[in-house]
N, C-alpha and C positions, 0 to 999 in steps of 0.2 A: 491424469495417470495415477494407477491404487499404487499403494505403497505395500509390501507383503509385509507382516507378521509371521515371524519364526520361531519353532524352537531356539534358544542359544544352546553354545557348550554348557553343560551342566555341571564339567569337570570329572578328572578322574577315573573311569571303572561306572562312570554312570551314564546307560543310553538313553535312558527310557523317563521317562514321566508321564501323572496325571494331571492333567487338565481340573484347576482347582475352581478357583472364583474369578469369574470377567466381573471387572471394577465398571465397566462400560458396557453399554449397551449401540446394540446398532444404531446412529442415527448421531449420537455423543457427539460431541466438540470434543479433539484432543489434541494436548502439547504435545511438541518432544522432549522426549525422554520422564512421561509423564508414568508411573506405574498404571497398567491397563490390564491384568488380567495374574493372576499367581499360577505355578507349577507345585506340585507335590515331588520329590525324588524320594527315592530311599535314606533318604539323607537327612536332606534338610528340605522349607518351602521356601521358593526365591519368587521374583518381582519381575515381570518381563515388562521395560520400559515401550514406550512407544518409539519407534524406528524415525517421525518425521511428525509433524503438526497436522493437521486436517481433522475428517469427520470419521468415525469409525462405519466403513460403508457395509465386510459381510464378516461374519461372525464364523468359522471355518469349525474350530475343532470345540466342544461343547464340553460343559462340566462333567466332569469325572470319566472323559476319554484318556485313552495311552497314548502316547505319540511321544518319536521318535526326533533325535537329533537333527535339525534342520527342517523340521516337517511347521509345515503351512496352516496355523492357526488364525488368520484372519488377513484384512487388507483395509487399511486407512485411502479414503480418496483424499484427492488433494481440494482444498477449497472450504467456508464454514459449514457448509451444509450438506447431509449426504446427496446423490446423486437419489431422483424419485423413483426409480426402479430398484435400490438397492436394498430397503427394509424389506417390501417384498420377496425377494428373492431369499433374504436371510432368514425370514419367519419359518421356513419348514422345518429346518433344522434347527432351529431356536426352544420350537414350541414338542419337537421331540426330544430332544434333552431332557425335559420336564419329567420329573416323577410322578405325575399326575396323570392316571388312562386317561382323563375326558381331555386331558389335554394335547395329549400326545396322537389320539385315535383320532381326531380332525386333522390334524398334520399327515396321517396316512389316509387319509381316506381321497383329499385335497393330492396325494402324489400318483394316484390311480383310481380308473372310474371303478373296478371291483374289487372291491377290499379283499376279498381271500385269492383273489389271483397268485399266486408264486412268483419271485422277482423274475421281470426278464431276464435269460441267457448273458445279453448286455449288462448286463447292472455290474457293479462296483462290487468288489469283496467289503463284507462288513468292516466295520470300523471295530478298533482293537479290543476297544471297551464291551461293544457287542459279541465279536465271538469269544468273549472269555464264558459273558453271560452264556449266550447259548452253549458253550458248551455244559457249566453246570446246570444249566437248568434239558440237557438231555435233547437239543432241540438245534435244527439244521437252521440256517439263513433262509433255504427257499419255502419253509412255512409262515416266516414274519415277510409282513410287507414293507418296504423299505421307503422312510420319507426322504432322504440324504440324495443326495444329485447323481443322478442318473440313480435314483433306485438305491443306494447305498443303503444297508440299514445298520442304522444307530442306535444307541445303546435304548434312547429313550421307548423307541419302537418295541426294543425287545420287555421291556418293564410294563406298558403296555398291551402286550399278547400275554402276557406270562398274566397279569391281571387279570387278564379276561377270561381265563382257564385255561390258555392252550398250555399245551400236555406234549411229553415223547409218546412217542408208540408206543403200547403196551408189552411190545417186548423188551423195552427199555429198562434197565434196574432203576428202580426208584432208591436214588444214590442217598436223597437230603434225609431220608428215612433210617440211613443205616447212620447217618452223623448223631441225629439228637429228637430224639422221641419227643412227640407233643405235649406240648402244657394241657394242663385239665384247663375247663371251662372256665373256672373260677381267674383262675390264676393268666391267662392267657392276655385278658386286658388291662392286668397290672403289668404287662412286660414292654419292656420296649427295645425295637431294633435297632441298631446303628451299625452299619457300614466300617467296619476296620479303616483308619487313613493309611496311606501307602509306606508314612513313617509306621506305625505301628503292626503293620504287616512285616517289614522291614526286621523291627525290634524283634517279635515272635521268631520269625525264620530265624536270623543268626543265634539267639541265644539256643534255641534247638538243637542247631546246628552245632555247637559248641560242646555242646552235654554226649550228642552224637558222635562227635569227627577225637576229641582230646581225650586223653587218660585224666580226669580233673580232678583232683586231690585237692584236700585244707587242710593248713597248719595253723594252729591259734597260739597267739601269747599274747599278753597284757603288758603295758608299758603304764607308768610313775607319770603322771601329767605336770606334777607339779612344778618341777624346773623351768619349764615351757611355759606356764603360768605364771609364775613371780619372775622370767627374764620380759614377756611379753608384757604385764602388769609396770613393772618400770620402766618399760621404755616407749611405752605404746601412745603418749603422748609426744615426744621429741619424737619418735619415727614417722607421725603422721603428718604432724607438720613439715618436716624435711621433704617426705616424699610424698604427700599428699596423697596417700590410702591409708588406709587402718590395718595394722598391724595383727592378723587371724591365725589361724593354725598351720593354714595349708599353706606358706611359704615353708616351714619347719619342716612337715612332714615330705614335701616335693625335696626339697634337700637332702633329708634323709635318705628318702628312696633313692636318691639318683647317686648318691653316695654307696649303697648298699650295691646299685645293679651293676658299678664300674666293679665291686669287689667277685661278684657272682654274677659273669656276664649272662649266663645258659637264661636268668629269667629276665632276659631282654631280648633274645633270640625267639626264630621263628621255624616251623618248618614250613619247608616248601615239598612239594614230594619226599625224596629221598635226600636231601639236603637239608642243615642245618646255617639261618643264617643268624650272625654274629652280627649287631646294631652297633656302632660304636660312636653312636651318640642318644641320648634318651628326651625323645618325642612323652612326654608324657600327658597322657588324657585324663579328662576332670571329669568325669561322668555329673550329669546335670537336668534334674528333673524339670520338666518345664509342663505346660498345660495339654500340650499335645503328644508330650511323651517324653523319653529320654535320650538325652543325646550327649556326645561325648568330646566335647573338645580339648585343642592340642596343644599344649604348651610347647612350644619349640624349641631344640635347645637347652631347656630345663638345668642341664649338669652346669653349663656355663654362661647361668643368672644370676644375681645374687635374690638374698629372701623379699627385698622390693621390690625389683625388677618382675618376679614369678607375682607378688602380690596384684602389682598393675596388671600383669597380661591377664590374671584371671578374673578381676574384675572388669575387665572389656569384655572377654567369652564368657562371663556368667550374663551380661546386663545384656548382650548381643542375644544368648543363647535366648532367655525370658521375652525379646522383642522382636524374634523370629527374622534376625538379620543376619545369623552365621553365613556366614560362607564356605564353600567347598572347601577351600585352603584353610580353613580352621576345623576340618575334620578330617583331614584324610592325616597318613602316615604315622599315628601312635605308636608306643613301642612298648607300653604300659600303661596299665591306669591305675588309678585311684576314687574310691567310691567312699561317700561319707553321706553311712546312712545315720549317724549321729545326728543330724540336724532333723532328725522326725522323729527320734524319741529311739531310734533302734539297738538294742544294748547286744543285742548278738547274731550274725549270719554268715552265710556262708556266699561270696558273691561267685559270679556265675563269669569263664570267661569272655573278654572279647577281642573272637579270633579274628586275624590268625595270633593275636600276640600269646605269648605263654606266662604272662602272669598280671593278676590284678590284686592290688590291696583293700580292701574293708577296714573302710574307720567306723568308731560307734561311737557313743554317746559317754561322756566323762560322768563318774558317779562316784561319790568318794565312800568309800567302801574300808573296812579296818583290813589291815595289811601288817607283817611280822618286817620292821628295818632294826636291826643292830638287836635282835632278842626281845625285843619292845612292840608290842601292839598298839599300832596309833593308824589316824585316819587317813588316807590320802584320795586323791582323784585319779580314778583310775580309769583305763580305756582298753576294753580289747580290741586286739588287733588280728584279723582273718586274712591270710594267705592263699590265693588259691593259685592252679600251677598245674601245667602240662605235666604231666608225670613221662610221660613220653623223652623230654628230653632235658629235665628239671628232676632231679633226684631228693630222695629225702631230706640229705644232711644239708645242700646246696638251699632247700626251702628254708627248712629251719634258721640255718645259718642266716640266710637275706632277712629275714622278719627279726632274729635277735640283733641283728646290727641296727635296724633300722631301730628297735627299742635303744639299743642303747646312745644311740644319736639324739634321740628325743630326752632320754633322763638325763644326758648331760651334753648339752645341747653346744659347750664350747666345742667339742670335737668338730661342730659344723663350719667353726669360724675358722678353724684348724687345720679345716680338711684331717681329721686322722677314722 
C-alpha cells in the first residue's frame, strides 16, 4: 500500500509554495522522516520529511511547480524496492520537468501519437506552474501538448513548445517586448538568465509595496559609540564566559530600541484599514542577509530579555538563518526591525519599511571621525543612525524623539541597566 506525500502546514498567511529540489529520485530507498524533497514559501525554504520508510514509487509534483496546502507531491510504497511498474509510470512527468526541449519533447510525444493535436476535452487543468507560464508567455493550454496524467500539461511541456517557437497569435501584444529591449549581439552571450527564487520575488514585492502603501519618511542622528565600547571592552571576557556568547552591539542597541518604543508607542503600532493598532509588547526583527536573500527574524519578547538573553536568541536566528533552518515561528509577528548595514562597510542609508510595521532602524558602520565635547575637538567612534517611519501615523517630533532616546541609551548606556 503507497504512502502519500504532502504539502505540510507552512504556517501563518502562507498557502502556497514552490516545489524546489527532490533529494530522491523515483526508485530511492527511504527512511522515515528522512528529508526527501525541499519547498520554497515566501518566507523561508523548509524540508519535507518522509511520511513512512519504503521506496519512493511516483514522483507527483515536479521542480519549480506551485502547490497548494495539502496537495499530493508524491507517494512512498511500502517494501525495499519500488514496485516494476512504478519508474515507468513516473518518467513522463519526471522527464517534463526538465528544462531541456530534447528532453521534455520525447515525454510529449510518448503521451500522444500526434504531437500538435490539442489536449483532449478530458485532460486535466494545467498544473500551476504552467499556467502562470502560459499566461506570460501569451499562450492557451490547448496549443501545448500535455505529458502529465491524463493530458495535464506541465510546466516542463510549456518550456518546451515555447523553445521550439510556438508563439501567441499575432494579434497578441508582445508583452516581453515592452518589459526590456534586446541585447546587441555582442553582449547577448555574455548575459546570463536566472529565474527569481520565490524568496526573492517575495523580497521585491513587499519592499514595493511598502514605498507604494506608507507615507515613509527618515530621520538621521549620530550617536558617541564610545561608551558601548569601553563597557563592552571590559567586560566582554567575564560576560562570555558566564553566558557563553560574546558580548556584540546588538544586545545594546535591541535594549535600546525597545526602551525608546515603550516611551513612543505610535512607532510600534500598525495600521490596519482605518484602525490603528497599539503592540504592547516588542517582537523585534534582525534583518539578515543570507546567500539566498534577506530575511528577517524575531526576537520575541525583546523588552523583557536582558542584553544575554537577546545576545543568545540572536545567535540561534543568525546561524539558523545562514543554514536555511528558520522556521515559520521565527519570522512571523515583528513589531520592528533593525538593520545593520555596518557590517559591509555601509556608512549611510536610508532603510526601506517592512510592512505592515511602521518603523525600522539603520545601523552603519563605526568610524571615528573628530567631533566638538566640552569646546574641545577630539576623535571619537561614531555611527549614524537612520530612522525610517510611517509618516501616516508616526509624526515628526515622535521620530525624532525615538532615535534621540535611542542615542542617548547607547552614549550612556547605564540608563539601560536603569531602565530610565
Amino acid at each position: 500500500m503507497a504512502t502519500e506525500i504532502r504539502v505540510p502546514t507552512l504556517g501563518e498567511s502562507v498557502s502556497e509554495a514552490t516545489v524546489g529540489t527532490w533529494f530522491k529520485k523515483v526508485g530511492d530507498a527511504i527512511k522515515a522522516d528522512e528529508p526527501i524533497l525541499e519547498l520554497e514559501t515566501d518566507k523561508v525554504t523548509i524540508e519535507v520529511p518522509a511520511p513512512t520508510s519504503g521506496t519512493l514509487s511516483e514522483i507527483v509534483a515536479q521542480a519549480g511547480e506551485t502547490v497548494g496546502l495539502g496537495a499530493l507531491l508524491g507517494q512512498i510504497a511500502a517494501g525495499a524496492a519500488a514496485p516494476a511498474a512504478a519508474p515507468a509510470k513516473a518518467a513522463e512527468p519526471a522527464m517534463a520537468a526538465s528544462a531541456q526541449p530534447t528532453a521534455a519533447a520525447p515525454a510529449a510525444a510518448a503521451a500522444a501519437p500526434v504531437a500538435s493535436a490539442p489536449a483532449p476535452a478530458s485532460a486535466m487543468p494545467a498544473a500551476p506552474a504552467a499556467a502562470k507560464m502560459l499566461a506570460e508567455n501569451n499562450l492557451s493550454a490547448d496549443q501545448v501538448e500535455g505529458s502529465g496524467k491524463r493530458g495535464q500539461v506541465l510546466k516542463g511541456d510549456v518550456i518546451a513548445a515555447v523553445a521550439k517557437g510556438l508563439s501567441a497569435p499575432a494579434a497578441a501584444p508582445a508583452a516581453p517586448a515592452a518589459v526590456r529591449g534586446p541585447s546587441t549581439v555582442e553582449d547577448a552571450g555574455r548575459e546570463e538568465r536566472v529565474k527569481m527564487t520565490r524568496l526573492r520575488q517575495t523580497i521585491a514585492k513587499r519592499l514595493k509595496d511598502a514605498q507604494n502603501t506608507a507615507a515613509m519618511l527618515t530621520t538621521y542622528n549620530e550617536v558617541d559609540m564610545k561608551a558601548v565600547m569601553d563597557l563592552r571592552a571590559k567586560y566582554k571576557d567575564v560576560f562570555e564566559k558566564k553566558h557563553g556568547v560574546k558580548l556584540g552591539f546588538m544586545g545594546f542597541f535591541t535594549k535600546a530600541v525597545t526602551h525608546a518604543l515603550k516611551e513612543l508607542p505610535a512607532v510600534n503600532a500598525e495600521i490596519d484599514g482605518t484602525d490603528i493598532i497599539y503592540k504592547n509588547y516588542c517582537h523585534i526583527g534582525m534583518a539578515v542577509g543570507t546567500d539566498k536573500g534577506l530575511v528577517v527574524p524575531i526576537i520575541r519578547d525583546a523588552d523583557q530579555m536582558s542584553i544575554a538573553e537577546i545576545e543568545k536568541d540572536l545567535g540561534r536566528l543568525a546561524k539558523a538563518a545562514r543554514d536555511g533552518t528558520l522556521s515559520m515561528a521565527d519570522m512571523q509577528g515583528g513589531t520592528f526591525t533593525i538593520t545593520n548595514g555596518g557590517v559591509y562597510g555601509s556608512l549611510m542609508s536610508s532603510p526601506i519599511l517592512n510592512a505592515p510595521q511602521s518603523g525600522i532602524l539603520g545601523m552603519h558602520k563605526i568610524q571615528e571621525r573628530p567631533v566638538v565635547v566640552g569646546g574641545q575637538i577630539v576623535i571619537r567612534p561614531m555611527m549614524y543612525l537612520a530612522l525610517s517611519y510611517d509618516h501616516r501615523i508616526v509624526d515628526g517630533k515622535e521620530a525624532v524623539t525615538f532615535l534621540v532616546r535611542v542615542k542617548e541609551s547607547l552614549e550612556d548606556p547605564e540608563r539601560l541597566v536603569l531602565d530610565l
